[in-house]
VOGUVEX-667808 format. One record per residue (C-alpha): z, x, y. Coordinates in steps of 0.02 Angstrom, whole numbers, padded with zeros to 5 digits, always signed. Layout:
residues N
ZXY ...
//
This chain:
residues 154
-04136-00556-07574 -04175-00629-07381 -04073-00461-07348 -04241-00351-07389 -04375-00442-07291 -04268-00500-07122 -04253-00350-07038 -04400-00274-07135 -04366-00093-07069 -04461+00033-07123 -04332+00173-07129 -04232+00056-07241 -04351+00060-07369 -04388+00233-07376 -04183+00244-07367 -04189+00150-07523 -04327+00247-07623 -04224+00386-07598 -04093+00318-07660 -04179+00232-07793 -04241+00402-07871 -04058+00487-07875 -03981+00325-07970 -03966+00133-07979 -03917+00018-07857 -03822-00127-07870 -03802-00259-07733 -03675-00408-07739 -03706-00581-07675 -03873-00538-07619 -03947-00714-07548 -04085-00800-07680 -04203-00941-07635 -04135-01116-07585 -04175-01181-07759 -04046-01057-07864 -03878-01104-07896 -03775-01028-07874 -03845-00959-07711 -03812-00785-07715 -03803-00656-07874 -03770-00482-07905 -03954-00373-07899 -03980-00210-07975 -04147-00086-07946 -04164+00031-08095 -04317+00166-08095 -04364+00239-08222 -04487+00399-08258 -04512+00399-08057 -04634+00240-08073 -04560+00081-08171 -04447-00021-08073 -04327-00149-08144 -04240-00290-08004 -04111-00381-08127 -04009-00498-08097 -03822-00500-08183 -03792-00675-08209 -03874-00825-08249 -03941-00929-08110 -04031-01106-08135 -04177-01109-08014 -04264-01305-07987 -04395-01215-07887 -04591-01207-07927 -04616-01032-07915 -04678-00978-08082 -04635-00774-08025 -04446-00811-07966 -04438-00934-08120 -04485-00805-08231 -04377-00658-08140 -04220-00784-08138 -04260-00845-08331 -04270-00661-08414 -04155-00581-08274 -04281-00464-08212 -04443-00404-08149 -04540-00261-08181 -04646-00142-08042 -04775-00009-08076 -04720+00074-07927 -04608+00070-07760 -04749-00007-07667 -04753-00132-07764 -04592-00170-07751 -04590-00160-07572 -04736-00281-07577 -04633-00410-07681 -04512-00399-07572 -04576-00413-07383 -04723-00509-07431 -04698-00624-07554 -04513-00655-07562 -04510-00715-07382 -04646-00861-07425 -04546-00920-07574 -04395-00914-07454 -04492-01011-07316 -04556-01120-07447 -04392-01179-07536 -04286-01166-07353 -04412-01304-07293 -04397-01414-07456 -04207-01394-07440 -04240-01445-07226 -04347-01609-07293 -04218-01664-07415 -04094-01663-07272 -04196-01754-07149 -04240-01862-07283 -04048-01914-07348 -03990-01918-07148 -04136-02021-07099 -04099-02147-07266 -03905-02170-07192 -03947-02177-07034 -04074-02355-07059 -03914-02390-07175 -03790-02390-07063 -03805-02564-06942 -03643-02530-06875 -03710-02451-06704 -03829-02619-06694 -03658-02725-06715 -03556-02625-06597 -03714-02644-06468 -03731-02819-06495 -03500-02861-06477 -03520-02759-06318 -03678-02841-06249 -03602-03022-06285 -03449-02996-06214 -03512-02929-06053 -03631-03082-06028 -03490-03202-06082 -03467-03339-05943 -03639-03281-05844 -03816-03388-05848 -03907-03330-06011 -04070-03221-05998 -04201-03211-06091 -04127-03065-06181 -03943-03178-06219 -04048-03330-06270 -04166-03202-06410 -04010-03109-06457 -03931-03293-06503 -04096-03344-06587 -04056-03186-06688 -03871-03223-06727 -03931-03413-06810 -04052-03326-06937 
//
């Protein structure tokens, strides 16, 4: 769905209205929020008597997000409009902050799990340490050979 609010060009939309009142439209593998699996589904916009609009979606997708709107759309595989406006509405207003919204959960969880195996992984620290030994091997200690072998004995 990121397809209908990134470019948000108006022509587009009126393209689409057009379209819209001569017959459906389907859409494969448009893109859903961060929290759907799978990540992209086939959409279909339906109008009907010139004013309801239908946006269904043809399979079933699990959503984990907290959006109670997408959770409902996702849940009963579609949403209902009054008019086009509306529609438009949904779709370059509010679409784009539950995109935002779930792209920078999916972003934190990232920086979260690299961050955890990064302070995991000592083997940098060890490599540092072997290569910082062996170049002071045979010269006086410093201050900095004579911590680093305080550290060693704990």
């Amino acid at each position: 769905m990121r397809q209908f609010f990134s470019g948000n060009n108006e022509l587009a939309y009126q393209n689409l209205e057009v379209r819209l009142n001569k017959a459906d439209i389907h859409f494969l593998d448009l893109e859903l929020p961060c929290d759907c699996l799978p990540k992209t589904a086939e959409v279909g916009f339906w109008i009907r008597d010139h004013k309801i609009i239908k946006v269904k979606v043809f399979e079933k997708i699990s959503y984990s997000g907290q959006d109670p709107i997408i959770n409902n759309w996702l849940r009963n595989r579609e949403i209902k409009f009054p008019d086009f406006n509306s529609l438009k509405d949904w779709l370059t207003g509010y679409l784009p902050k539950v995109f935002g919204e779930s792209q920078a959960r999916e972003e934190t969880k990232a920086r979260k799990k690299k961050t955890k195996n990064e302070f995991n992984n000592i083997d940098p620290i060890i490599e540092s340490y072997s290569a910082l030994t062996k170049k002071l091997k045979g010269k006086k200690p410093s201050y900095l050979e004579i911590y680093l072998n305080d550290i060693e004995k704990e």
